[in-house]
C-alpha positions in Angstrom: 14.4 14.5 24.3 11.8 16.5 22.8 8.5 17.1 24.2 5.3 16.3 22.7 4.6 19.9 22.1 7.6 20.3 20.4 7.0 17.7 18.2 3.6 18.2 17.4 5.0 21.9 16.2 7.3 20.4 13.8 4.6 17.9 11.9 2.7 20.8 11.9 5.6 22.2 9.7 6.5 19.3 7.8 3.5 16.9 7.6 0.7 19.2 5.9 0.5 18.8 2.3 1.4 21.8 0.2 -1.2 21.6 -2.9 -0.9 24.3 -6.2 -4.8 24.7 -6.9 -6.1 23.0 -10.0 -8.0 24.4 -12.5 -11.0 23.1 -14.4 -8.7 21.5 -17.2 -6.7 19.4 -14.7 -9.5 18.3 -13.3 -11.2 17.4 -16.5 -7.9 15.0 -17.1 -9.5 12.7 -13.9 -13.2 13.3 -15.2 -12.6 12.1 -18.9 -10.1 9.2 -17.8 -12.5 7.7 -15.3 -15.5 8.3 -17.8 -13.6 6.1 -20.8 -11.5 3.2 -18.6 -14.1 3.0 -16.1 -17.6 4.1 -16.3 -18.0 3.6 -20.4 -20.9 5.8 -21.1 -23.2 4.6 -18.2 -26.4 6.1 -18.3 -27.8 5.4 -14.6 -27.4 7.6 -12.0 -24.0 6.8 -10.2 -21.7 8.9 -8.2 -17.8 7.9 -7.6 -15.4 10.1 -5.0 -11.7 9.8 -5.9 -8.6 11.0 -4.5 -5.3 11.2 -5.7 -1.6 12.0 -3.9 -0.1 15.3 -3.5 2.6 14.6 -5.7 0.1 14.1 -8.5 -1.7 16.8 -7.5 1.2 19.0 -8.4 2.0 18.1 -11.7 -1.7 18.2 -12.5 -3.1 15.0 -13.0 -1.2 14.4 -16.1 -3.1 11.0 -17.8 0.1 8.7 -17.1 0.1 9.4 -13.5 -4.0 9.2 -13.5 -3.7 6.0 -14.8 -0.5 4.8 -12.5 -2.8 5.8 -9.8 -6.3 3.9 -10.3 -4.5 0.9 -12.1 -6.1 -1.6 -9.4 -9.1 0.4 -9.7 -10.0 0.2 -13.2 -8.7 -3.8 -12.6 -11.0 -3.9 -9.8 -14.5 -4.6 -11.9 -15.9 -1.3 -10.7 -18.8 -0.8 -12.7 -20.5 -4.0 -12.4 -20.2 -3.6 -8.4 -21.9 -0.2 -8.9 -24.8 -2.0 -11.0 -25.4 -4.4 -8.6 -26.5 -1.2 -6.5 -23.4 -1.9 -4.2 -21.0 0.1 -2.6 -17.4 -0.1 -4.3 -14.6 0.5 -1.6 -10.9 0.5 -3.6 -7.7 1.7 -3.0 -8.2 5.1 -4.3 -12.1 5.7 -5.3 -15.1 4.9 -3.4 -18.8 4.5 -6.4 -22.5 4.0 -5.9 -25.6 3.9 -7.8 -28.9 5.5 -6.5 -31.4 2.9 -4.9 -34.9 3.0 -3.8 -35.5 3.3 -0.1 -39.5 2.5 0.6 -41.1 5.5 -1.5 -37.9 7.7 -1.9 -34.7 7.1 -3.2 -31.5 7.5 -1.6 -29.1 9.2 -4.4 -25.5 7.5 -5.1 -23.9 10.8 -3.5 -25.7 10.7 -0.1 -24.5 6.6 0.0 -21.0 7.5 -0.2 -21.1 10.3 2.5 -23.8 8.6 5.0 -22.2 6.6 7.6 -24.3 2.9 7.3 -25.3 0.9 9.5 -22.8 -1.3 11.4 -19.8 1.4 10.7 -18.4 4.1 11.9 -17.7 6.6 9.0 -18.8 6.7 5.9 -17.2 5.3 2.6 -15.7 8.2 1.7 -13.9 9.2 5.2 -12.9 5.6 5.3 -11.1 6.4 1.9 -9.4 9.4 3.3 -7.8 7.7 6.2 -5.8 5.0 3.9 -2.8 5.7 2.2 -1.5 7.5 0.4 -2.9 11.1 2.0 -5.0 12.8 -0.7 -3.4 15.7 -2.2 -6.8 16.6 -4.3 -10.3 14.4 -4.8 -12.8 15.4 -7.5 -16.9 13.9 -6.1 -18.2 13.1 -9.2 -21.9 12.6 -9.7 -23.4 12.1 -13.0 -26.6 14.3 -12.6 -25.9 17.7 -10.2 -27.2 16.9 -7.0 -31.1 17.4 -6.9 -32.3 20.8 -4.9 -34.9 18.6 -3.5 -32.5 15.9 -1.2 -29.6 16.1 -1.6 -28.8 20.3 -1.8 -32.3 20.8 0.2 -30.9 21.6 4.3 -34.1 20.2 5.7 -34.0 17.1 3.9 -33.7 13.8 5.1 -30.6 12.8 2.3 -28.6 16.6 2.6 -25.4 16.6 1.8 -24.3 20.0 2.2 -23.3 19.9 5.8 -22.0 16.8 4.9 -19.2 17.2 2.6 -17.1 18.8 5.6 -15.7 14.9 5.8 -13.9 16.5 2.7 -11.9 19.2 4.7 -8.7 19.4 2.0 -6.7 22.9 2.0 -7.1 24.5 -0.4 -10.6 25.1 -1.5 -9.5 24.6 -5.1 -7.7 21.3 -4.6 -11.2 20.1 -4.6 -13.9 19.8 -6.6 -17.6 18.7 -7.2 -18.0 17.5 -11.0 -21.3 16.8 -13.0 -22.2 16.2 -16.3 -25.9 16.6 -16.5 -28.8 18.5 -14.4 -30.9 16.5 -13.2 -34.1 16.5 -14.9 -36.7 17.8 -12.1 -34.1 21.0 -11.3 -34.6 21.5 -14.9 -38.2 23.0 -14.7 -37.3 24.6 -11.2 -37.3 28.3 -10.7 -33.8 29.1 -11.4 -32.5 31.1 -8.3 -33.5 28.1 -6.2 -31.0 26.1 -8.1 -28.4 28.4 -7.9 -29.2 29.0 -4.3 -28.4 25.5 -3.4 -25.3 24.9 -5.7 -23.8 28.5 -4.2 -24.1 26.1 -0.6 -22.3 23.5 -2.2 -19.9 25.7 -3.9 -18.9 27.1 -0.7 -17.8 23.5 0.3 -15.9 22.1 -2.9 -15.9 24.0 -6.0 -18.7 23.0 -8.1 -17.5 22.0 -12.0 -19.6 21.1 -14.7 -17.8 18.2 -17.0 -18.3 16.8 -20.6 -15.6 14.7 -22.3 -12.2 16.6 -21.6 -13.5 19.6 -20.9 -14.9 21.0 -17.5 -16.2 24.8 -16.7 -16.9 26.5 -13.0 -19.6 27.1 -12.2 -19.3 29.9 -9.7 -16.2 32.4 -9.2 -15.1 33.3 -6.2 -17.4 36.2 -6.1 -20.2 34.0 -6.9 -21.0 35.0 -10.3 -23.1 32.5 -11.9 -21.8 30.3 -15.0 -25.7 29.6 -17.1 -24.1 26.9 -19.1 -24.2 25.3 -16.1 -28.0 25.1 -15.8 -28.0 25.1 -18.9 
C-alpha cells in the first residue's frame, strides 16, 4: 500500500492544473460576453469575479464554451440581484454593487473579497472551492479600483493584500479588467495612480477593457500603458 507521502507526491504530479497564459484578446472574449448577456450597459458601479475550467482555459475562452460555461449564470437573474445592492453567489461568478457604509462607501470589489459577517471566507474564495477547479478568472470592476480605498495599503477597504485568495499559477491565467477610471483618480497626480495599479499588477495582471477589445496595462518590466489612465 502506498504511504501518504507517496501519494501526496503523485497529486502533486497529476492534480495541478497546467494553464497556457492568455493574452488580452482571450480575455476580452469573457469581458465582452458578460458585458452584452449579462450586465447590458450598466452604468453603476458593480464588480463581478468569474472563473472558468482549465480545459477552457486552454482553448482560450472561445464564445461557445463562454457561454456553455455561465449558461445558469446568465439564467440566474444576475443583474437585478446586483441592483438590489446584494451579493450574487452562482455556479461560476460571484457580483456586487458598491453601497454606502455610514459616511463611506464600501466598493463592489472590496464586498466580494471581505469575508462578512457570519462566514468564513469571502464570496470569492467560497467560489474557488466549488467545482469545477478554476483554470483562469478575470475580476472585473467597472471603474479601476480608486487609489484612495481600495489600492490605498492603509485604508480601511484595501484590496491589494487581499487578492492573494486569488493564488492561480500562472500570473497570466489571471487578470484584473476595467473599463473606466474612476473619476477622482482622474484629477490625481499621475505616479500615484500608477503607483498603486503597479501593486495590483504585481498580484493579477491589470487589463483595461472596452467592447471586445482589452490592452495591458503594465509589461512585465513595468512599463506603463497611458491609454490606460487615459
Amino acid at each position: 500500500m502506498m504511504g501518504p507521502s507517496i501519494l501526496t507526491v503523485l497529486c502533486l504530479w497529476s492534480c495541478v492544473l497546467t494553464v497556457t497564459p492568455l493574452n488580452t484578446q482571450e480575455f476580452a472574449r469573457a469581458t465582452d460576453y458578460i458585458e452584452r448577456n449579462i450586465f447590458n450597459d450598466m452604468t453603476r458601479q458593480y464588480a463581478y469575479f468569474v472563473k472558468f475550467n482549465e480545459d477552457e482555459c486552454n482553448k482560450g475562452l472561445q464564445s461557445q464554451d463562454i457561454a456553455n460555461a455561465l449558461t445558469v449564470d446568465v439564467a440566474a437573474g444576475i443583474r437585478a440581484t446586483v441592483m438590489k445592492r446584494e451579493i450574487y453567489h452562482g455556479d461560476r461568478m460571484v457580483a456586487a454593487c458598491a453601497i454606502k457604509q455610514g459616511k463611506r462607501y464600501k466598493h463592489s470589489e472590496y464586498r466580494l473579497l471581505n469575508i462578512p459577517a457570519g462566514s468564513t471566507e469571502s464570496p470569492i474564495s467560497s467560489l474557488l472551492k466549488k467545482d469545477p477547479a478554476a483554470g483562469c478568472v478575470v475580476f472585473y470592476s467597472l471603474n479601476s479600483p480608486c487609489v484612495e480605498f481600495c489600492t490605498d495599503p492603509d485604508g480601511p477597504y484595501n484590496i491589494i493584500d487581499k487578492l492573494n485568495q486569488v493564488n492561480l499559477p500562472p500570473y497570466n491565467s489571471r487578470a484584473f479588467a476595467y473599463t473606466k477610471v474612476f473619476d477622482t483618480d482622474k484629477e490625481r497626480p499621475r505616479a500615484d495612480v500608477w503607483k498603486n495599479w503597479k501593486a495590483l499588477n504585481a498580484k493579477m495582471q491589470l487589463i483595461r477593457c472596452t467592447g471586445n477589445n482589452c490592452i495591458q496595462c503594465l509589461d512585465n518590466s513595468d512599463v506603463k500603458n497611458e491609454q490606460c489612465l487615459d
